[in-house]
MARGUZA-873934 format. One record per residue (C-alpha): residue in one letter; residue number from 0; z, y, x; chain. Coordinates in Angstrom, 3 decimals. Example, Ala and Ser with C-alpha at 12.3 -4.5 7.8 and 13.67 -1.06 7.14 Angstrom:
2
 resn resi       c3       c2       c1 chain
    A    0    7.800   -4.500   12.300     A
    S    1    7.140   -1.060   13.670     A
END
This chain:
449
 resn resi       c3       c2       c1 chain
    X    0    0.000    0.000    0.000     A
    X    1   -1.066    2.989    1.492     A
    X    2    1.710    6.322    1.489     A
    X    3    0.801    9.920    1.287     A
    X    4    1.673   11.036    5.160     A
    X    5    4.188   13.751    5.323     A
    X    6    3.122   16.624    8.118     A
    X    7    6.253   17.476    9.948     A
    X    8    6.632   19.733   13.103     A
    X    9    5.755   16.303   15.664     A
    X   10    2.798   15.450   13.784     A
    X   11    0.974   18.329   13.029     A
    X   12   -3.351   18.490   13.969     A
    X   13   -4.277   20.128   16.697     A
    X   14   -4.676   23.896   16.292     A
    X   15   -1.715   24.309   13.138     A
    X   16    1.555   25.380   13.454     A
    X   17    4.371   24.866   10.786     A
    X   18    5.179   27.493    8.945     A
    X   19    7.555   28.789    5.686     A
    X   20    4.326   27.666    3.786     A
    X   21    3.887   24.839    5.190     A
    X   22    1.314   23.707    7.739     A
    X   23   -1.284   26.456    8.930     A
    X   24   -3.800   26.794   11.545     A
    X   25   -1.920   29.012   14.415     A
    X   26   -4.166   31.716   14.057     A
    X   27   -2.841   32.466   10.439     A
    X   28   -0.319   34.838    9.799     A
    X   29    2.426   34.335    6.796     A
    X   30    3.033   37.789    5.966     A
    X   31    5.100   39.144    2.946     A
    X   32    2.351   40.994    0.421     A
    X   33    4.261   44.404    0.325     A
    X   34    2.851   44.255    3.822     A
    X   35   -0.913   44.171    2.871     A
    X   36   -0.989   45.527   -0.292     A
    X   37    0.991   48.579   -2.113     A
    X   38    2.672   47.265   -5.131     A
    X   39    3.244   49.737   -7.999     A
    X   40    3.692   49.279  -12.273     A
    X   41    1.949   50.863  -15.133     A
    X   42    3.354   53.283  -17.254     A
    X   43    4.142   53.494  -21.205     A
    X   44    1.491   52.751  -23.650     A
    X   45    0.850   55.426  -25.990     A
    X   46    2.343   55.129  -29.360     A
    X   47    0.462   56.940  -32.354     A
    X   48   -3.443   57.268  -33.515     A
    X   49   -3.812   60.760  -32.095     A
    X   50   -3.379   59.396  -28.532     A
    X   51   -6.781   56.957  -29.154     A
    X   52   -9.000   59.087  -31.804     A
    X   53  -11.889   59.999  -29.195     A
    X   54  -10.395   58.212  -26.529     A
    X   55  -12.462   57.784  -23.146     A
    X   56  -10.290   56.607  -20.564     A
    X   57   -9.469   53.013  -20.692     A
    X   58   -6.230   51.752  -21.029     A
    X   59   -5.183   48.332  -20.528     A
    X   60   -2.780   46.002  -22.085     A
    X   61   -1.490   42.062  -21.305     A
    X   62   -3.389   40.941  -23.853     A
    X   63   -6.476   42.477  -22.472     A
    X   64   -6.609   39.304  -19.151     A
    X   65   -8.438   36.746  -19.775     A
    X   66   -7.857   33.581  -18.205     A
    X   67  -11.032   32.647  -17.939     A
    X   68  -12.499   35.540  -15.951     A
    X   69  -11.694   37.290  -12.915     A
    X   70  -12.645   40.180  -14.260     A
    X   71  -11.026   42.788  -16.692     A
    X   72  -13.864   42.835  -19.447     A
    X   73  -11.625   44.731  -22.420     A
    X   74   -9.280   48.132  -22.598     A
    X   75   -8.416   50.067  -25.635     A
    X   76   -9.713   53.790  -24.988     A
    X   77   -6.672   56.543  -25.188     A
    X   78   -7.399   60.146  -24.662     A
    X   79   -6.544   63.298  -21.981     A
    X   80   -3.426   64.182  -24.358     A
    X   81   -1.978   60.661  -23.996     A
    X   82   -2.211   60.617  -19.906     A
    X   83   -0.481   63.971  -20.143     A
    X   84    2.093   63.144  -22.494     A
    X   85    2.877   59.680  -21.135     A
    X   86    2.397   60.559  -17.603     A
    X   87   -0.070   57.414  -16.906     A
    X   88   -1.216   57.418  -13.367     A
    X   89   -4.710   55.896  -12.961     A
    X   90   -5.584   53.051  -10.426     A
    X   91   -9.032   52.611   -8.836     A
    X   92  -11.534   50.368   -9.458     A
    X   93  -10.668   46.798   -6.986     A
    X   94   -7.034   47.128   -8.086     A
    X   95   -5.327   43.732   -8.870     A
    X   96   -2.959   43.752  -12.318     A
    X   97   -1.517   40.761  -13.677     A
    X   98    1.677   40.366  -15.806     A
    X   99    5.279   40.589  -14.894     A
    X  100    7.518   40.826  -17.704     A
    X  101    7.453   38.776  -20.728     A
    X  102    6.199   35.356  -21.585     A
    X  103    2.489   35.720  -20.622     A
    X  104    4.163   35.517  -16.949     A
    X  105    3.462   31.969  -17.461     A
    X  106    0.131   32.370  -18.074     A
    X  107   -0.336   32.722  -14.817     A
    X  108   -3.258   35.453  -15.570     A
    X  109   -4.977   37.452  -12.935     A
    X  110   -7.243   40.182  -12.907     A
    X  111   -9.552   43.287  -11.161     A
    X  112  -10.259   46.104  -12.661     A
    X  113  -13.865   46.607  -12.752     A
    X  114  -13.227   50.564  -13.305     A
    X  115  -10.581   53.601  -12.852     A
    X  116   -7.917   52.707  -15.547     A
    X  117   -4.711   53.373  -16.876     A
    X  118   -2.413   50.175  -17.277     A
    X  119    0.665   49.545  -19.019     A
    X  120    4.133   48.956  -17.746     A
    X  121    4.442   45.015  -18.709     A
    X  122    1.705   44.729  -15.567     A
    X  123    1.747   45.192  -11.976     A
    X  124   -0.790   46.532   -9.863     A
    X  125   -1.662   45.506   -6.332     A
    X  126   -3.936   47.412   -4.428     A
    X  127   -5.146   45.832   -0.985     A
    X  128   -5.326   47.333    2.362     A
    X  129   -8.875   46.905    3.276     A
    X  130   -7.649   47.166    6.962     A
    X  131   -5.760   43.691    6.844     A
    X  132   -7.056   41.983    3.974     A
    X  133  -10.418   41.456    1.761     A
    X  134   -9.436   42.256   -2.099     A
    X  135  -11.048   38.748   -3.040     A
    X  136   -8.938   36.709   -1.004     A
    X  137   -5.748   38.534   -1.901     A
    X  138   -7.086   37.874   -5.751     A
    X  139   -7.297   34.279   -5.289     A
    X  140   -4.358   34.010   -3.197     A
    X  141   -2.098   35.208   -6.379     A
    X  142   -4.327   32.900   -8.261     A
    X  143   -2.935   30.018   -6.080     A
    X  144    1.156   31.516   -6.447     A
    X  145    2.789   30.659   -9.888     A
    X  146    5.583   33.931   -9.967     A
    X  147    7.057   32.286  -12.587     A
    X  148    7.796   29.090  -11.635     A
    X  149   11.876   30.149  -10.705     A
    X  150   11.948   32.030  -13.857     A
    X  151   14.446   31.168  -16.100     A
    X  152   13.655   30.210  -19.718     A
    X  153   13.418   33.072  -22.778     A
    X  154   12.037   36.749  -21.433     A
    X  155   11.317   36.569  -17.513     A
    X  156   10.884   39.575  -15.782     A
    X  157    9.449   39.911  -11.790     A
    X  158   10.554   43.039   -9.950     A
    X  159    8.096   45.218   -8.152     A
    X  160   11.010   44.546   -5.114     A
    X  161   10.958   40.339   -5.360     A
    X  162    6.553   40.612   -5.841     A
    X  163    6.182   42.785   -2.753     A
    X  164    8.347   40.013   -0.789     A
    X  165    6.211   37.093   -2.024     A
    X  166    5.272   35.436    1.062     A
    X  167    1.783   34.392    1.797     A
    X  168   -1.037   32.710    3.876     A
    X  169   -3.503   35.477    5.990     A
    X  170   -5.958   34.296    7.960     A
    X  171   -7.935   36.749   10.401     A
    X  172  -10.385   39.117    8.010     A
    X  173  -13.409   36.944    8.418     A
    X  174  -12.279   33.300    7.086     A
    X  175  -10.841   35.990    4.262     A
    X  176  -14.170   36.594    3.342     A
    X  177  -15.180   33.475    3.816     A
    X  178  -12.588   31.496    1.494     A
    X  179  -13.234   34.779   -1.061     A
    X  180  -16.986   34.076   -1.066     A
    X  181  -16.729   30.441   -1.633     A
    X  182  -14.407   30.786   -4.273     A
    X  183  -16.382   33.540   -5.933     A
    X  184  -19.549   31.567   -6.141     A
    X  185  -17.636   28.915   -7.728     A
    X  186  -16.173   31.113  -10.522     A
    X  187  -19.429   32.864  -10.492     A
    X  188  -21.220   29.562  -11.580     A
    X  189  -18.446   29.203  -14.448     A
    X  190  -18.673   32.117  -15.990     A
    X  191  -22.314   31.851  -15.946     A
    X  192  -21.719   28.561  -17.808     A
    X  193  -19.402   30.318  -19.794     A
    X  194  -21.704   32.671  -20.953     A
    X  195  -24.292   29.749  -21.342     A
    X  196  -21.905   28.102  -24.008     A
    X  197  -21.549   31.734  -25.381     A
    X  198  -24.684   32.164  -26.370     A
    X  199  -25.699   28.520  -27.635     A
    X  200  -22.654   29.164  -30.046     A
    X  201  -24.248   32.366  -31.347     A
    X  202  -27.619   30.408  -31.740     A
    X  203  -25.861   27.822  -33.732     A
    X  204  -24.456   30.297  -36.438     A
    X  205  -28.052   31.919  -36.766     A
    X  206  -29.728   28.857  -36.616     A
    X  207  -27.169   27.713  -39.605     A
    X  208  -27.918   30.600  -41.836     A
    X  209  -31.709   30.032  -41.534     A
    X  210  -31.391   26.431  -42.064     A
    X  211  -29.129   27.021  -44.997     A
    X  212  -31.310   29.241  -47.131     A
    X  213  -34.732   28.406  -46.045     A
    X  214  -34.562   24.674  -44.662     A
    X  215  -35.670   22.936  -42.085     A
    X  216  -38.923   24.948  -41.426     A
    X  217  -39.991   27.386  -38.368     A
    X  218  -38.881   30.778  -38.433     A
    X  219  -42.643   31.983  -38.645     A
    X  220  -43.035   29.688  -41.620     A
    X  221  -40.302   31.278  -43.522     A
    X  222  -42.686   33.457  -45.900     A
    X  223  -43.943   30.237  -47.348     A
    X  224  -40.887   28.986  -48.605     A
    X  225  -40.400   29.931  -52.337     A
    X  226  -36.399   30.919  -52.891     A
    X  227  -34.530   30.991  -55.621     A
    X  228  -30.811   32.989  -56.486     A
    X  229  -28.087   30.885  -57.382     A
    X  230  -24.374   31.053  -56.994     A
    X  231  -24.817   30.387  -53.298     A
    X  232  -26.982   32.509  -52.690     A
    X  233  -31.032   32.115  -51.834     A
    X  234  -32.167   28.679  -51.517     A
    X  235  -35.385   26.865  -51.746     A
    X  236  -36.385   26.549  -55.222     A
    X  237  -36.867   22.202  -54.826     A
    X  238  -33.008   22.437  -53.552     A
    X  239  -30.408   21.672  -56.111     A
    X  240  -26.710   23.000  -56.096     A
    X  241  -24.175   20.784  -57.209     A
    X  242  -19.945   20.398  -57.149     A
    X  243  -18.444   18.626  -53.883     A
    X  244  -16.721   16.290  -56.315     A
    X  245  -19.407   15.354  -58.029     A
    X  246  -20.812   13.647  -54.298     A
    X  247  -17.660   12.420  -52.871     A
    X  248  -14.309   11.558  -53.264     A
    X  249  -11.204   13.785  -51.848     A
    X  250   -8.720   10.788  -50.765     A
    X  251   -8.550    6.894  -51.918     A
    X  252   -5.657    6.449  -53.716     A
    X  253   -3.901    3.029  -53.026     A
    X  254   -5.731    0.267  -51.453     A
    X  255   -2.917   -2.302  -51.667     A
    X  256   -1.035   -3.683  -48.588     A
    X  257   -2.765   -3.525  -45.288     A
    X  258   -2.620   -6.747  -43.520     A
    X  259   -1.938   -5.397  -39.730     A
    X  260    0.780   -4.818  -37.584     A
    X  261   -0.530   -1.545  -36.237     A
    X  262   -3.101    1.035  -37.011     A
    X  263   -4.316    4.398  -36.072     A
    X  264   -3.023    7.724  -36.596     A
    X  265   -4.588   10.511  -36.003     A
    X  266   -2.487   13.606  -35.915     A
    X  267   -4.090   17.492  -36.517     A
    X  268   -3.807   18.036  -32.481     A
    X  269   -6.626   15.165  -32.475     A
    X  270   -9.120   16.882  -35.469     A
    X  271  -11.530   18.919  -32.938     A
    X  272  -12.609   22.812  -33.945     A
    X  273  -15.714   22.693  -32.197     A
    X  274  -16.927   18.692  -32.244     A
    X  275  -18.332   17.332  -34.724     A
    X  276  -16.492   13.920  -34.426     A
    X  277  -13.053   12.396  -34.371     A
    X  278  -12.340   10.870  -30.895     A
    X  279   -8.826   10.145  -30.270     A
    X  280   -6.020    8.944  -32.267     A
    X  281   -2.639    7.203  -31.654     A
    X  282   -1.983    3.295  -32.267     A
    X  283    1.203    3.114  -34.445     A
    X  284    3.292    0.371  -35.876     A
    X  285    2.474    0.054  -39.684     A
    X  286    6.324    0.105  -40.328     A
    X  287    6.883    3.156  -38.330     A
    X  288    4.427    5.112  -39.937     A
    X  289    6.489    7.914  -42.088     A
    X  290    4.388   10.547  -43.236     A
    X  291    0.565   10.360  -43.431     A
    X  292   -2.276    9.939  -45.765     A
    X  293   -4.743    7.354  -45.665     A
    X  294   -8.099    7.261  -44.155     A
    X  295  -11.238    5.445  -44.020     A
    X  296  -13.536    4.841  -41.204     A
    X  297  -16.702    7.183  -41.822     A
    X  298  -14.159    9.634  -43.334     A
    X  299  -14.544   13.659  -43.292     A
    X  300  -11.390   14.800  -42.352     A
    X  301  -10.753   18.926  -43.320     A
    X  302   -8.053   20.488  -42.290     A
    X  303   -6.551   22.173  -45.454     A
    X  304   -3.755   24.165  -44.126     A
    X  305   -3.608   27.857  -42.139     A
    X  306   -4.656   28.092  -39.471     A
    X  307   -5.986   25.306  -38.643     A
    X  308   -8.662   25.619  -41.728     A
    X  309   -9.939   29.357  -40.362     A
    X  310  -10.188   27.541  -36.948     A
    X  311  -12.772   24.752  -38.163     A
    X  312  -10.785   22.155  -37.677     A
    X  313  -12.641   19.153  -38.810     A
    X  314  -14.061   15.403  -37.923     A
    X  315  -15.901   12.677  -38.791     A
    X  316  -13.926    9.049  -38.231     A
    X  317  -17.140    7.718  -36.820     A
    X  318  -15.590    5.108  -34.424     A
    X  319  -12.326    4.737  -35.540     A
    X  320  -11.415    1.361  -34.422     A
    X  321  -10.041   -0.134  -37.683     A
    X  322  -11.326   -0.248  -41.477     A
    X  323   -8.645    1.934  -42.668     A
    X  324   -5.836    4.501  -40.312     A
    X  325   -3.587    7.301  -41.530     A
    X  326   -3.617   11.087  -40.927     A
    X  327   -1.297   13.808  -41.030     A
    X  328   -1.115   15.283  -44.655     A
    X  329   -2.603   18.338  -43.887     A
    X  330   -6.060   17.389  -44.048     A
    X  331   -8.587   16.381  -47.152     A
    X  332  -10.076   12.726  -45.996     A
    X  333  -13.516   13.547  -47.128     A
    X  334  -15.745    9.717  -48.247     A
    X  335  -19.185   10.489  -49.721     A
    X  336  -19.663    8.216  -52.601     A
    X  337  -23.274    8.565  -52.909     A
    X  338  -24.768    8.188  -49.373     A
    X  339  -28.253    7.718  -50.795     A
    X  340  -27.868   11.573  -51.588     A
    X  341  -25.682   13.485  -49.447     A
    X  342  -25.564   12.735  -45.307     A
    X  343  -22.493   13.658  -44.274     A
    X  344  -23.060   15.257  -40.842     A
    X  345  -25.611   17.514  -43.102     A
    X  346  -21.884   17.960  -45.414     A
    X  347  -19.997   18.787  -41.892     A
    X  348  -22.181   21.188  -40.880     A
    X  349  -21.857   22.791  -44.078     A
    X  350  -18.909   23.084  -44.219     A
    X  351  -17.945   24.733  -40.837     A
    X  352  -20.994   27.552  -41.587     A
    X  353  -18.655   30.460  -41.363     A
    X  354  -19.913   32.307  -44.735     A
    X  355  -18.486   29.030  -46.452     A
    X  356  -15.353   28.642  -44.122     A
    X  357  -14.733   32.371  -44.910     A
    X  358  -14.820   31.707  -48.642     A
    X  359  -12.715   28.295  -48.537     A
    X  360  -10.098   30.428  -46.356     A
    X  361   -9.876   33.192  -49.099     A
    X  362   -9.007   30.770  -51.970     A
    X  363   -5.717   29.608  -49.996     A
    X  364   -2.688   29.614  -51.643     A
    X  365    1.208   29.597  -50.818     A
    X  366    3.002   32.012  -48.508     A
    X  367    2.506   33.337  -44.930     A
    X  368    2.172   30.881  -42.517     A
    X  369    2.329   28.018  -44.874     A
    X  370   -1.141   28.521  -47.065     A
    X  371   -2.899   25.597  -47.855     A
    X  372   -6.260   25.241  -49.343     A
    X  373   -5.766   23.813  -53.169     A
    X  374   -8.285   20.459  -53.944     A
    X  375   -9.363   21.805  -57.155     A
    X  376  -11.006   24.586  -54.856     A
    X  377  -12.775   21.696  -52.622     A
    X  378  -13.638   19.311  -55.363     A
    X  379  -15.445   22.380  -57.961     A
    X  380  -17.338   23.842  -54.326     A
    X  381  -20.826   24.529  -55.175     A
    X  382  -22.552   23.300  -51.946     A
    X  383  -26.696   22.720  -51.474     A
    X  384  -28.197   19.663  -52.039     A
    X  385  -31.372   19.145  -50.166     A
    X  386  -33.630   16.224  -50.488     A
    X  387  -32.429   13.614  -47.839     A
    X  388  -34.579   13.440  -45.535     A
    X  389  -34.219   17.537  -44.707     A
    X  390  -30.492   16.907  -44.787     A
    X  391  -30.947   14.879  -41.955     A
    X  392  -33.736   17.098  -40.226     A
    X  393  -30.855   19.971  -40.398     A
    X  394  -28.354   17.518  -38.910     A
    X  395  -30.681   17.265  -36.514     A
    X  396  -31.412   20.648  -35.380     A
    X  397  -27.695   21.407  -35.227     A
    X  398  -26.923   18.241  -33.277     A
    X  399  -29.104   19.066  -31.136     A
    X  400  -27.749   22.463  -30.016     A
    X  401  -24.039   20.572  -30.346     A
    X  402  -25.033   18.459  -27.586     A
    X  403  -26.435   20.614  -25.430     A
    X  404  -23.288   22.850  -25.386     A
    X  405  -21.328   19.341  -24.951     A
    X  406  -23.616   19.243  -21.936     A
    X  407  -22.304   22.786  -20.944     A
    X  408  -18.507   22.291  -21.584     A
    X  409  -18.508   19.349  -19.626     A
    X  410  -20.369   21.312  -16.375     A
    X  411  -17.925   23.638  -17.147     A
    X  412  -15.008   21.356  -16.965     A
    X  413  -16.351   20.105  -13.687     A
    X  414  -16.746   23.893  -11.677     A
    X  415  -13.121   24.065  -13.407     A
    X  416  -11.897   21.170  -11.339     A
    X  417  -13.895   22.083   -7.879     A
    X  418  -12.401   25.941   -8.343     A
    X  419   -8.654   24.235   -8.504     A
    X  420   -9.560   21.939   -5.848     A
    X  421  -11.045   24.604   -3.520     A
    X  422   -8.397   27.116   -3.973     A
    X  423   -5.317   24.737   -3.074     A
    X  424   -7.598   23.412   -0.009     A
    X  425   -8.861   26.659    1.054     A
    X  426   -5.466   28.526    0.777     A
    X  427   -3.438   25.848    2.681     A
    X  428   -6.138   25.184    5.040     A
    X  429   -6.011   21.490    4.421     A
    X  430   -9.840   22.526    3.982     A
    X  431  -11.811   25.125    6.471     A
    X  432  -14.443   27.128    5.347     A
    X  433  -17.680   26.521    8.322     A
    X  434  -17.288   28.633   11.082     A
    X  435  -21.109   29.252   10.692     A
    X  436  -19.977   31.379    7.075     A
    X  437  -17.206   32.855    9.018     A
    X  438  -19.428   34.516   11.082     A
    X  439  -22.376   34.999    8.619     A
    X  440  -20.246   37.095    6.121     A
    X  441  -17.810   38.979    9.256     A
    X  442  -20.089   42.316    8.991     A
    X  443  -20.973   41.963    5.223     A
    X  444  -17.565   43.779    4.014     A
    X  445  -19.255   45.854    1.804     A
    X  446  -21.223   43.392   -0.316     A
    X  447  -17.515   41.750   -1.254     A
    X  448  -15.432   45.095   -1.679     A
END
């Protein structure tokens, strides 16, 4: 069996030293960041409409980092009178802000602002000294540090004194720009996927409302297909509109005793919001099985309560490896009782186009928090009823734009996994960047600023 080897002071590589980080090359430094970087806080965050009506100088909040981007890509707007009033100092453009009060310290979110801004006092900003170290590296290097991993539980606050003695790794100014660069063309490539996904999802909801009031014909075709108005709106006239119950049933009722000693449950953390299909579920002992309804193999499953319903939370139990499984309570098992009329991916995708989600999520009833969608309102929904075989040709279409942004997610997962990879390696030096990049990228400073 082979064990992990533990570096230790005799058995170090040649060329690394140990250090309070751990093993580094001896040419890196382990300097505290108040050294390389002047730490300050934001300021108050205007309170009242006057201080945004005709705002132009961006302010930004917590809640304006994004996880996901490096990258500060929203600010409210707040005006002359509020700077004045609130005496908001603005930091450049390159400065790095991320939380440090609150519980979106655990977050973990990072983030450069891509302009002059304003900030508020729940963040910290860290401006670099371009003298001893590149703003990338210093970006990713508080990417690597979780601040509030000694933080107690309940409201954890860092102090501008603790952040500026947060130790870290420095190597010498070129393998800076060198780790930077290779971790920027990573998270380059992801938000380029990111965007990818973006706009496939924003092809999918126009592609849905053409579908759903024209069919499946070509958008230059469109002037030959005769409409008609009905309660749905405009449809082709050879489409029929008919009740949900009248196609399918909402539940099954008893079945009598199920012969087996365990089954599957699938709780609402399994029912997807963007997939179209039901792919994990728990294996439970019959007897242990509580609370649930039951559920059939081939089974819609809608989520009927808040806010899981506005999210789209919904599946098909295609492969569901028994007949029959249970659910939590909060969804609608969906079985179409007259498959030689309605398809039921054609029913799925119908039901998560947005103009009908909007209109399920209105009918809710109950009180905040707890509003669940009523199954009179499912069973009398007027929904379209297309011959068959365009059922499936729609199915089709939007199945085929599903899978492609599978294809995407999944890339996207991947460049998710290298980034995390690279950054630990990079940062710790367990992985060099080529000396060959070193040098390339020594006298390009200005391309990374």
């Amino acid at each position: 069996m082979n064990k992990k080897r533990t570096l230790t002071t005799n058995n170090l590589p040649p060329g690394y030293r140990m250090t309070e980080l751990g093993p580094l090359p001896e040419e890196w430094e382990v300097v505290r960041l108040g050294e390389v970087a002047t730490i300050k806080s934001g300021g108050s965050a205007p309170q009242g409409e006057r201080y945004f009506v005709g705002g132009k100088r961006p302010f930004v909040r917590v809640q304006h980092l994004d996880l996901n981007t490096d990258y500060v890509q929203r600010w409210d707007l707040i005006t002359d009178e509020a700077i004045q009033h609130y005496r908001l100092r603005k930091f450049p453009a390159g400065t790095i802000v991320f939380p440090k009060s609150g519980a979106s310290i655990r977050l973990e979110k990072r983030a450069v602002l891509p302009m002059d801004a304003y900030i508020v006092s729940h963040l910290c900003a860290v401006l670099p000294d371009r003298d001893k170290t590149d703003q990338w590296f210093l970006f990713y290097v508080l990417k690597m540090k979780k601040l509030a991993k000694e933080k107690a539980e309940g409201y954890p606050v860092l102090n501008l004194s603790e952040i500026k003695e947060i130790l870290i790794p420095l190597p010498p100014l070129p393998e800076q720009r060198a780790i930077a660069y290779v971790l920027r063309s990573v998270q380059e490539a992801k938000e380029k996927t990111q965007d990818v996904i973006n706009a496939l999802k924003e092809l999918k909801k126009s592609l849905m409302k053409h579908l759903f009031t024209y069919g499946p014909v070509p958008v230059d075709k469109v002037d030959g297909v005769k409409l008609k108005e009905t309660e749905i709106g405009r449809i082709p006239e050879h489409w029929k509109v008919v009740r949900l119950g009248e196609m399918v049933k909402l539940g099954h009722g008893s079945v009598g005793k199920l012969n087996v000693d365990f089954i599957p449950f699938i709780p609402m953390s399994f029912i997807p919001e963007d997939a179209l299909f039901v792919e994990q579920w728990e294996i439970r002992k019959l007897t242990e099985v509580r609370s649930g309804i039951l559920v059939r193999k081939g089974d819609l499953l809608l989520a009927k309560i808040t806010p899981s319903l506005e999210n789209g939370k919904q599946g098909i139990l295609k492969d569901l490896p028994s007949e029959w499984g249970y659910a939590t309570t909060e969804v609608f098992p969906i079985w179409i009782d007259k498959k030689d009329l309605l398809e039921i991916i054609f029913l799925a995708y119908y039901l998560k186009y947005p103009k009908v989600l909007n209109n399920l999520a209105s009918k809710m009833e109950g009180t905040t928090g707890r509003r669940r969608l009523p199954k009179h309102v499912l069973r009398t929904l007027p929904i379209p009823l297309p011959p068959l075989p365009e059922q499936k040709q729609i199915a089709h279409i939007l199945r085929s734009v599903d899978r492609k942004i599978e294809a995407e997610k999944k890339r996207l997962e991947a460049l998710d996994k290298v980034f995390k990879a690279l950054l630990n390696d990079l940062m710790t030096a367990r992985r060099r960047v080529p000396k060959e990049l070193v040098g390339k990228l020594a006298s390009k400073t200005e391309d990374l600023a």
